[in-house]
C-alpha positions as CSV (number, residue, x, y, z in Angstrom):
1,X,-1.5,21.2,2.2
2,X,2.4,20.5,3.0
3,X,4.7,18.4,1.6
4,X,6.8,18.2,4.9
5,X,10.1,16.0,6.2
6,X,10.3,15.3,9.0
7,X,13.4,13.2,9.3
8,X,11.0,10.6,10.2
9,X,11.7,7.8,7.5
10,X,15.4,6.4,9.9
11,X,12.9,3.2,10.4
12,X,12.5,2.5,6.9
13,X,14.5,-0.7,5.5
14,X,17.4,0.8,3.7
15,X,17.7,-1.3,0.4
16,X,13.8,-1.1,0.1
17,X,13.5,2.9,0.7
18,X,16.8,3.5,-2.3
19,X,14.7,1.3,-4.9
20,X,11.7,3.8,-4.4
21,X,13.6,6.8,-4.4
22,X,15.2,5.7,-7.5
23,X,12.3,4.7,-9.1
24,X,9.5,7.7,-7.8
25,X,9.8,9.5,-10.9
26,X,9.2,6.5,-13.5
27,X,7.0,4.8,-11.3
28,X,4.7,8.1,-11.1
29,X,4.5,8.9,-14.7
30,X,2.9,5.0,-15.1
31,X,1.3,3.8,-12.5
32,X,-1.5,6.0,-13.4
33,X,-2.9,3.4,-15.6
34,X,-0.1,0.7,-15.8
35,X,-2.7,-2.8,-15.7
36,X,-1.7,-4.0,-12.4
37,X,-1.8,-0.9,-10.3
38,X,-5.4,0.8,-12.4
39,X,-6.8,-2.2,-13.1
40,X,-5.8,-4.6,-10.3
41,X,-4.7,-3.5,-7.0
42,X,-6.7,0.0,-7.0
43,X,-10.3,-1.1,-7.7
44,X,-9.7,-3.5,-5.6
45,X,-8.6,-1.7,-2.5
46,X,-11.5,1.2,-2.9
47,X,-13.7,-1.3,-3.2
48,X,-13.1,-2.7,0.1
49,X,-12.9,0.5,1.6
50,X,-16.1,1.2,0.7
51,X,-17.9,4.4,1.6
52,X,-15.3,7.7,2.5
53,X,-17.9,10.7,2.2
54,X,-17.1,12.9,4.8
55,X,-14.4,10.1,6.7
56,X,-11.0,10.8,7.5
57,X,-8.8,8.7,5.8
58,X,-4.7,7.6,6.6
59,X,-2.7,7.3,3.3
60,X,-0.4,4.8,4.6
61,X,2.6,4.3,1.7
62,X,0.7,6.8,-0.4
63,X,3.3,7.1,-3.2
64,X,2.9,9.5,-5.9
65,X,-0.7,10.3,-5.0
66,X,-3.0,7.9,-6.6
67,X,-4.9,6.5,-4.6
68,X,-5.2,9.5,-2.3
69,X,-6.9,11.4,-5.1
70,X,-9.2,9.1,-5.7
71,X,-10.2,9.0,-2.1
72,X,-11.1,13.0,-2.2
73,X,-12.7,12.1,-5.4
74,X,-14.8,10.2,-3.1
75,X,-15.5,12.7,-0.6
76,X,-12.7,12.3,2.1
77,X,-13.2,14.9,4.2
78,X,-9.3,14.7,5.7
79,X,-6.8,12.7,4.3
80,X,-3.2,12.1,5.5
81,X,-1.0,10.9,3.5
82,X,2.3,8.8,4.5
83,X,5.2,7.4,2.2
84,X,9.0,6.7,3.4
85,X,10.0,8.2,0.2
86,X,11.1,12.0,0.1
87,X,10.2,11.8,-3.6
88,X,7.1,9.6,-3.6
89,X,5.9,12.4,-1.2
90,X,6.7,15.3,-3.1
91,X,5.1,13.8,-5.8
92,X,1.7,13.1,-4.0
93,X,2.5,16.4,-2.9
94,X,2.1,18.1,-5.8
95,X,-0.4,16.1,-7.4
96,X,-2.8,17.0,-4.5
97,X,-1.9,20.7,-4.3
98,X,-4.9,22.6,-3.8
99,X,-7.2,20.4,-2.7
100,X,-8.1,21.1,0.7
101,X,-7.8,18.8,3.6
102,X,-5.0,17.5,2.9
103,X,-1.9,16.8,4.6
104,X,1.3,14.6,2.7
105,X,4.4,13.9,5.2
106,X,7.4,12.3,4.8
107,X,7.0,9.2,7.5
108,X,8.3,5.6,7.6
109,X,5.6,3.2,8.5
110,X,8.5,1.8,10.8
111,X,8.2,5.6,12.2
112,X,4.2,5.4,13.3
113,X,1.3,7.1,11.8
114,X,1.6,10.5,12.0
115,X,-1.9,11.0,13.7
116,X,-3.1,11.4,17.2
117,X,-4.9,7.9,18.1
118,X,-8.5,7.7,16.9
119,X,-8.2,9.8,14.7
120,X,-9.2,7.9,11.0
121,X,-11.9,6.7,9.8
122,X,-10.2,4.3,7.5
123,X,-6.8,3.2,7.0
124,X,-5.7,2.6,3.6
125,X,-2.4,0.7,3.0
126,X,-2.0,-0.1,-0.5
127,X,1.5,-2.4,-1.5
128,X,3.3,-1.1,0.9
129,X,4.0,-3.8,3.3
130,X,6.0,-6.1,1.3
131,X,9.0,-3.4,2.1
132,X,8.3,-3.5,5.7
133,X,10.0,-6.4,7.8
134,X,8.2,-6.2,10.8
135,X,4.4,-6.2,10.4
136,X,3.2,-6.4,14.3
137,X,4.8,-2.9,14.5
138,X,2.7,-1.4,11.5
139,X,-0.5,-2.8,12.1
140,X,-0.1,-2.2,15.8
141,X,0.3,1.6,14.4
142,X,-2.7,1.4,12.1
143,X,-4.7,-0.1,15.0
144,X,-4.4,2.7,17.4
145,X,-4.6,5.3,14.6
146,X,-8.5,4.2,14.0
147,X,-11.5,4.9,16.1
148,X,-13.4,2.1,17.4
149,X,-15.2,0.6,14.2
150,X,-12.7,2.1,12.0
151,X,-11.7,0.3,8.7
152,X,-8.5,-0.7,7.8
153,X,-7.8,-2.3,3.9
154,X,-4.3,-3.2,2.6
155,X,-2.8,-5.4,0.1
156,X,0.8,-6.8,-0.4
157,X,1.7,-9.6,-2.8
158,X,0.4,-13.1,-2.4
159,X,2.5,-15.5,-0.5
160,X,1.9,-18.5,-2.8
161,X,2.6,-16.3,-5.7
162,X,6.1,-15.2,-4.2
163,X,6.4,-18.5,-2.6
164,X,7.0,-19.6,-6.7
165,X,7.9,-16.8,-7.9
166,X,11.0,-16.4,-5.6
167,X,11.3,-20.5,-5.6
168,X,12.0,-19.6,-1.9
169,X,13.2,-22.9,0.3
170,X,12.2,-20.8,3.6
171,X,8.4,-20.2,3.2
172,X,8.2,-20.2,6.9
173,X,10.3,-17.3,7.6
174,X,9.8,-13.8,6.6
175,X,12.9,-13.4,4.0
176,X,14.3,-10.6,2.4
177,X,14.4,-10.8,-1.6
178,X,14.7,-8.7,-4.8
179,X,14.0,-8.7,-7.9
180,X,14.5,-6.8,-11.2
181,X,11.3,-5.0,-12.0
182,X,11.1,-4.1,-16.0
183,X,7.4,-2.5,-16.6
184,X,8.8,1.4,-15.4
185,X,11.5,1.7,-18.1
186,X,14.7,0.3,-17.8
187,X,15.2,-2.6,-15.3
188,X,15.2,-1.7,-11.6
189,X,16.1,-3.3,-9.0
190,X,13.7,-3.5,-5.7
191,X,13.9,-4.8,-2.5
192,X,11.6,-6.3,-0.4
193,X,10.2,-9.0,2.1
194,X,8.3,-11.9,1.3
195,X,6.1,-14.0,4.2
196,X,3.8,-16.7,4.5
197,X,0.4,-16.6,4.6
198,X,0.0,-17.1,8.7
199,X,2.6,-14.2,8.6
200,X,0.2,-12.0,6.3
201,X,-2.7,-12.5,8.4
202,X,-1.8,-12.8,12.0
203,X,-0.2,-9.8,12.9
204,X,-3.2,-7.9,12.1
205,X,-5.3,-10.1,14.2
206,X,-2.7,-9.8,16.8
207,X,-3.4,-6.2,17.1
208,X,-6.6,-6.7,17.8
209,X,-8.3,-6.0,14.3
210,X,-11.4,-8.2,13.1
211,X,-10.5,-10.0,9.5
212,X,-13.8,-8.7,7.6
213,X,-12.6,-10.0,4.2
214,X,-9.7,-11.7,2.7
215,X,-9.7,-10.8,-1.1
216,X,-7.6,-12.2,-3.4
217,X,-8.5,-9.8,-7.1
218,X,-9.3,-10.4,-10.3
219,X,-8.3,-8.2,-12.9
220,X,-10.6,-5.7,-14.5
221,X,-11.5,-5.3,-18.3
222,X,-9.5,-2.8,-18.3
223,X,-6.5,-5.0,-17.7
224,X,-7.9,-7.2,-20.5
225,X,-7.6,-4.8,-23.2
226,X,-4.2,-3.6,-22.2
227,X,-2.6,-6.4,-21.4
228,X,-4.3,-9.9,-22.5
229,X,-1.4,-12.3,-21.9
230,X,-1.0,-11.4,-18.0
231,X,-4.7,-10.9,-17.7
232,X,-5.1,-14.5,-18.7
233,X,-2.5,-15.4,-15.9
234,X,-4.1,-13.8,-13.3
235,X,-7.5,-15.3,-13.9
236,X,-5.3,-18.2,-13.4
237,X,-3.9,-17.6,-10.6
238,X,-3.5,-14.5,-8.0
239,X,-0.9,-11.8,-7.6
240,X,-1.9,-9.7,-4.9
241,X,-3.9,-10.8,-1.7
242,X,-5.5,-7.9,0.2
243,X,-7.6,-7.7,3.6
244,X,-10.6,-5.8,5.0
245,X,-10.1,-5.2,8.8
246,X,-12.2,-3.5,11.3
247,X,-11.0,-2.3,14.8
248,X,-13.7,-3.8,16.7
């Protein structure tokens, strides 16, 4: 396994890339079981990804390793794993070290894939895309990086929920935002893109993938029993919406 750079993350948004290099390490040390990434996004993500025994799998925004070691947990056979972050990579880096098959790279999802065409099995893209402006570019990316029948899962946040929360006056346009994120430690700002739903959806439908699912989670138990009040809100109401593709 490397942990390489290769000068490859130029086509990441700038204000989006600092907040995740300033907040790799925190983010790292509790994400691991922090309610909305353990017991929200990630079940749901693996879950629509379904089956990766022996598949080749792209990492796409892999961050500090996560969800790429529960995809050897799995049975991945090859896994590469992508982030625009020098220090989210070196931290999947290292949490992967050893395990064989693996290959982490520094690499903008503005940059391309990182693998020949055809190559994956799967594509998983987990929360990534809300710092990415243009979307046709990335899933044009993910679509050649599959083989034909490949699956492609990713999730962002919802458009009605950052329709509210951002109290945004230009649904219709995809519009850069921030906010100050408090559940890694101290108050951080982090910069982003928020879109509409026909924005969410049709790029990837554009490139030519098949919409398989359209999933809007449900927190686990697990979130329950760590964090009640916001468990309550999101059996309300969702946070994340995530999608099940297949290049057909």
């Amino acid at each position: 396994m490397t942990g390489e750079d290769k000068g490859a993350a130029g086509g990441a948004d700038p204000a989006a890339l600092e907040s995740w290099e300033a907040l790799a390490e925190r983010y790292a040390a509790r994400a691991g079981d922090k309610p909305h990434n353990a017991h929200y996004d990630r079940p749901a993500v693996l879950g629509l990804l379904g089956d990766v025994a022996g598949k080749r799998v792209l990492d796409v925004g892999c961050g500090p390793g996560f969800y790429a070691g529960a995809l050897l947990d799995a049975g991945a056979a090859e896994l590469v794993c992508t982030d625009a972050s020098a220090k989210m990579a070196a931290l999947c880096a290292a949490r992967l070290a050893g395990r064989p098959g693996v290959r982490v790279e520094r690499r903008a999802i503005e940059d391309g894939t990182g693998v020949p065409d055809g190559w994956a099995d799967a594509v998983c893209a987990p929360l990534c895309l809300d710092y990415v402006a243009d979307w046709d570019a990335a899933f044009a990316g993910f679509f050649r990086a599959l083989r034909a029948g490949g699956v492609c899962v990713v999730s962002a946040s919802h458009p009605a929920f950052d329709a509210e929360y951002f109290a945004t006056e230009r649904y219709f346009e995809v519009e850069r935002v921030s906010a100050e994120w408090g559940g890694f430690g101290d108050p951080a700002p982090v910069h982003g893109f928020r879109r509409s739903l026909q924005d969410f959806v049709n790029p990837a439908l554009r490139a030519g993938f098949v919409l398989e699912e359209l999933h809007e989670p449900r927190p686990t138990e697990g979130f329950r029993t760590r964090d009640p009040k916001r468990f309550a809100r999101l059996e309300r109401r969702p946070g994340f919406l995530a999608m099940r593709l297949r290049r057909g």
